[in-house]
N, C-alpha and C positions, 0 to 999 in steps of 0.2 A: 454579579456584575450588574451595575445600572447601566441601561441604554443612555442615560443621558451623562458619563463619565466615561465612555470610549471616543475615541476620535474616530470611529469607524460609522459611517454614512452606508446607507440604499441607496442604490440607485436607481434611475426610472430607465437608463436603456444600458449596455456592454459597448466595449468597441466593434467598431461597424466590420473587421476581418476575425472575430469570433464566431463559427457557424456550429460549434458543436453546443448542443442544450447545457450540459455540465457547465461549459467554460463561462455561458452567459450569466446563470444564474450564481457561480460562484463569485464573478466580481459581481453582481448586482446585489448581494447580498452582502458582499463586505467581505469573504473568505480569502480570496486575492486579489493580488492587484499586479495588473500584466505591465514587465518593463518593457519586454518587446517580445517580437516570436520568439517562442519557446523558453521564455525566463519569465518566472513569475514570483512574487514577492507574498509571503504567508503573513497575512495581518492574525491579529488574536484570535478569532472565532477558527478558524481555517488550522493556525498551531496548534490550537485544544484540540481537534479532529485528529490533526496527525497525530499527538502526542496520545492518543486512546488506542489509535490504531500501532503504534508501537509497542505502548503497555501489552496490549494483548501477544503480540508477535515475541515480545521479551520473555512472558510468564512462558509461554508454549516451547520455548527454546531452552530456558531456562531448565526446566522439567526432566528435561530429554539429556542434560548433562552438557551444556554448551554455556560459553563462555563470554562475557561481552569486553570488544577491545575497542579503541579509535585509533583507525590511523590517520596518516595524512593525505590531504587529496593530492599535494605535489609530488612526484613523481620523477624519480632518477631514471637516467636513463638505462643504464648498465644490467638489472634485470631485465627488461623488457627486449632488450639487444642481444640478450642469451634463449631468449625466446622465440627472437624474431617476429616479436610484435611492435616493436618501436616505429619500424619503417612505415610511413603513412602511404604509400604504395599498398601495402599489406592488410594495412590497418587505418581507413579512411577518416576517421572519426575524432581524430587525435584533435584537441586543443593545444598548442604549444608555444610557449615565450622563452623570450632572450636573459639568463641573469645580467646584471651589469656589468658583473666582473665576469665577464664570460662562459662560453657554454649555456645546453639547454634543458629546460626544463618541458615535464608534461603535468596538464591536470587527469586524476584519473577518470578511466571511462569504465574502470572496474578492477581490483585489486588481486589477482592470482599471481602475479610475478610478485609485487613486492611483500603478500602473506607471505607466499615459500620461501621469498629470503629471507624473511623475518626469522623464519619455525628454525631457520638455520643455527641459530643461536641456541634453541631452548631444546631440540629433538638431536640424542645424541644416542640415545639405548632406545631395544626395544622397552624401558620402563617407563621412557618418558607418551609412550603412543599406548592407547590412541589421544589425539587431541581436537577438540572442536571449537572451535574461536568465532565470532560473529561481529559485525560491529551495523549502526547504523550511520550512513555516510553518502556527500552529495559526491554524485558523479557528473560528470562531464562529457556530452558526445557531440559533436558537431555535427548533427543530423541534417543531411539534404532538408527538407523539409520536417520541419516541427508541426503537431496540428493537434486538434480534439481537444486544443484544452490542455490542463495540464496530464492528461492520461499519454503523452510524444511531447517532450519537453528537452532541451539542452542542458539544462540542468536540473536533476531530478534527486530525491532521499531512497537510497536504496538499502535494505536490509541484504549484507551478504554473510551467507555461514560458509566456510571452510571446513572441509573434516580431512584429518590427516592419520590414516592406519598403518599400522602392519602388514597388512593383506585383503584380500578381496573379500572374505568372507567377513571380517570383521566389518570393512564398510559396509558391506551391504544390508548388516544387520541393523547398522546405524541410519545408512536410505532407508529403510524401509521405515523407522522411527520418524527420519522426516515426512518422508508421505504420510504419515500420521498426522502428523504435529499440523503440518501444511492445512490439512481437512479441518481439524479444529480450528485453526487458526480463519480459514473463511466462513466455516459455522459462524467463530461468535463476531464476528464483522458484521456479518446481515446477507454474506454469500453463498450461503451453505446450496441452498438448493437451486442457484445457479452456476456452481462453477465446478468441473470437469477436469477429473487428473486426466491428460491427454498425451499420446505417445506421438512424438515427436522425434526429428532426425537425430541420431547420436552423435552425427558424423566422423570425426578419426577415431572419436574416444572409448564407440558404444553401438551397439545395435540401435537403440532408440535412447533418448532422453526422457523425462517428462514434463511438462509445461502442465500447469492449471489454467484453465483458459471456461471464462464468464461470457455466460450467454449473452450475447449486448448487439442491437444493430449497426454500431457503430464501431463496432470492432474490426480490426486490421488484419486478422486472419480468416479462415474457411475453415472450419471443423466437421466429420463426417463420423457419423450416431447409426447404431443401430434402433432396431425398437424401444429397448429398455436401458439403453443409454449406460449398459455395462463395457462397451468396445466405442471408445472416444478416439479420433483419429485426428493428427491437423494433415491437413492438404498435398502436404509433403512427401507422406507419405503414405499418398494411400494410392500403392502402386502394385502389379498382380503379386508379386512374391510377399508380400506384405499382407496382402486381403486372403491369399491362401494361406497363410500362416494364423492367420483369425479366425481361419473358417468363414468368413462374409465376402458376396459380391459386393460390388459396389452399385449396383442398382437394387439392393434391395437395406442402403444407407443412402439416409436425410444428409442435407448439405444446411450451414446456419455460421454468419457471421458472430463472432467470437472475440475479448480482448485477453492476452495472455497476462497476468498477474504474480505470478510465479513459474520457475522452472528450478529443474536438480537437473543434477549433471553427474555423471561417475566419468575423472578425469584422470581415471588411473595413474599413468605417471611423464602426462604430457608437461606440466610445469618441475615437476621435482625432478627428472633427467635430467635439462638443460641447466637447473639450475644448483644442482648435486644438493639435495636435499636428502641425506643417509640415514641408516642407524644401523645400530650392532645389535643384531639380533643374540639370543640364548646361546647361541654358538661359536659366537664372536666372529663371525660372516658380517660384512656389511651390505648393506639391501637399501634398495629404493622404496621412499616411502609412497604409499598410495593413497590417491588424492579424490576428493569428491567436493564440488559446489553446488552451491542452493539461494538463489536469488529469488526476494520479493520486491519491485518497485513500490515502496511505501506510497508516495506521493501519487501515484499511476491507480493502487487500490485507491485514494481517497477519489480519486476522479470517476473511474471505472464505479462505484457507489453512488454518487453524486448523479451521474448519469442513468443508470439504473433503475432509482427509486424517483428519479422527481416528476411530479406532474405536471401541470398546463398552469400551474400556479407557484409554483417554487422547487426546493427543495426538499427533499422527504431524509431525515435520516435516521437511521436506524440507533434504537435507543443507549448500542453498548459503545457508540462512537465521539454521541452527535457532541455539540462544545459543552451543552445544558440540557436537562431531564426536560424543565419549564420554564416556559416564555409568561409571562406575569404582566396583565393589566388591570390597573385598577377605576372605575369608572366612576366618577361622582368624589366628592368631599369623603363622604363615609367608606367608600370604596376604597380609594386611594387610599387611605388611614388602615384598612384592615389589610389591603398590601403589603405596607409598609410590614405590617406584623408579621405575616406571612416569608417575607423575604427576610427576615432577620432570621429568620428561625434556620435556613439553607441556602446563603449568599453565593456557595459555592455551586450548586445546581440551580440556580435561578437565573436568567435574565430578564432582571425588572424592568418595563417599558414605562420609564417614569419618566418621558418627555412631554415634554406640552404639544401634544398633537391629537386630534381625531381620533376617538375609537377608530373607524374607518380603517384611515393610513397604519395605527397600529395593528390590526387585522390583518392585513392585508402585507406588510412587514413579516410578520408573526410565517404567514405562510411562506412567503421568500424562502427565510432564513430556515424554514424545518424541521424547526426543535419539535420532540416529540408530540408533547400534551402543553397546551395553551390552556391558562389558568382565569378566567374572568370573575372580577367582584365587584359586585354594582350596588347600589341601592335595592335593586328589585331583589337579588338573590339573597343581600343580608338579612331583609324579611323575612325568610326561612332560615338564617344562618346557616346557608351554601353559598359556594363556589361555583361556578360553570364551568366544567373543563372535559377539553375537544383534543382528540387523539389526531396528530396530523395525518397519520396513515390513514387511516379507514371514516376520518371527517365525523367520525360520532360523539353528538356531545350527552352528559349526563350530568346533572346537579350533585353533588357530592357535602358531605356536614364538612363543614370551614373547619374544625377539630381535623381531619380525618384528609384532606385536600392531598399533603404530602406523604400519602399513603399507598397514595396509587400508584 
């Protein structure tokens, strides 16, 4: 990518009801662009982020024997009425419109009614289970208040997996595969060593739940840690039958603001009852199938990241995400010329800053925007045949042979 062939602009300030750091430095950098609270519009730089942060969620899912579908965000009403989630008395959140030719429509604010009627079709023996389906897809919530940026947004990218069993023991041997898959998947994001499989309310479905939930001060939950942070709690439940079941008081567990990024669910057969989701088992018995969900807010980790890593000067992103490996400036006549060379060689990890602007302003950009290692070639460095290149994490620069530059 040349900087000077996007239509995408820095900016020098955010809108003035942006107060979370993330939200600021992502429009100021060009990653989105705010249509109003809580909808946000993904320009180039910002869709390549998402689209890394998918790739990896995909390969991990992929792995594990799971499937990728799309469905639609519109929403009949008819499952969700056998669920008794239609009624927005019930279910507050719902966006809904009129068709023209009468009756109503919903956009979804999460997909378990209309996966289970789907599986209705394809799950008819026990040979067709187990099945694991996933899709990535924008949800829709009418949130009281939207905020932080895009990590509380109305409309969001949510990676949802479905697991559809025979019985309990088989999910759970497939939970347990996701809580794997989960952990790698924040590993290679850049959240591995802040983010915490956390026991969480089960409520009708479970003893507890689990949420992954990232250390962040700007986080929307309470989370409670013992010393070695093997017994992660959120708020909810860290009540006396619960902390005796742990073995832990609660005064001798730390309390720390936390952003949830993931959660699983064991939904045994609260959607497939109402919705007669069957099979014929070995016996020719017909049985309720058993059900399990696993949510990532895709868009919500890019935020939760963004906020995390940046400092006093832009954004910081971690290298297995960011849109480009290297931000590239070339300084001077011969500079620029050995640029050029440079960016031919990997157009697709480069973002050339071949505008007619200020070293300075480029610099200074360069930090904004986050990319990992910033590439400078001047006059002065081509005298050595090196390169200048600065790690944006840890600000260290070291000269490198110009052969050798996209080595690092």
């Amino acid at each position: 990518m040349r900087f000077s062939k996007t239509f995408v602009k820095t900016l020098r300030t955010a809108p003035k009801d942006e107060t979370a750091r993330s939200a600021s430095y992502l429009i100021r950098a060009g990653f989105v662009h705010k249509e109003m609270a809580g909808v946000y519009d993904f320009l180039p730089f910002g869709l390549k982020v998402m689209e890394n942060i998918k790739n990896i969620i995909r390969e991990e899912l992929n792995a594990i024997g799971a499937e990728e579908l799309q469905m639609t965000a519109l929403q009949n009403p008819e499952p969700w009425q056998k669920s008794e989630r239609w009624d927005s008395e019930k279910v507050d959140i719902w966006f809904k419109t009129e068709l023209s030719s009468g009756g109503e429509l919903g956009l979804a604010p999460t997909h378990e009614e209309p996966i289970t009627n789907m599986m209705r079709t394809y799950i008819k023996s026990y040979k067709d289970l187990p099945a694991y389906v996933y899709q990535f897809q924008t949800k829709f919530r009418n949130e009281l208040r939207a905020k932080s940026g895009i990590m509380r947004t109305r409309e969001f990218l949510m990676k949802d997996l479905y697991s559809f069993t025979t019985d309990e023991k088989t999910h759970n041997t497939f939970y347990h595969q996701v809580e794997n898959a989960y952990k790698r998947i924040y590993e290679r994001v850049g959240l591995g060593d802040c983010t915490y499989q956390t026991f969480a309310s089960g409520g009708i479905f479970s003893k507890f739940s689990h949420e992954f939930q990232t250390i962040i001060p700007v986080g929307e939950d309470t989370v409670y840690y013992n010393k070695d942070r093997s017994i992660v709690l959120n708020e909810e439940v860290v009540i006396p039958e619960v902390l005796d079941e742990f073995k832990v008081k609660k005064e001798d567990l730390e309390s720390t603001r936390a952003a949830e990024v993931g959660n699983i669910f064991t939904l045994r057969y609260k959607y497939s009852e109402p919705l007669d989701l069957k099979f014929t088992d070995s016996d020719g018995e017909q049985k309720t199938v058993f059900m399990g969900c696993y949510g990532i807010g895709v868009s919500r980790v890019m935020g939760v990241i963004a906020e995390k890593f940046a400092d006093d000067k832009g954004l910081v992103w971690p290298e297995s995400i960011a849109p480009f490996k290297y931000y590239l400036v070339g300084i001077g006549e011969n500079g620029v010329k050995a640029a050029e060379e440079i960016y031919a060689k990997d157009p697709d990890n480069i973002l050339f800053d071949d505008r007619d602007l200020r070293p300075g302003e480029k610099f200074a950009d360069s930090e904004l925007i986050g990319i990992p290692y910033r590439i400078v070639i001047s006059d002065k460095t081509l005298a050595e045949n090196k390169a200048e290149i600065t790690s944006r994490k840890d600000g260290k620069t070291e000269l490198i042979d110009i052969d050798k530059i996209l080595d690092n």
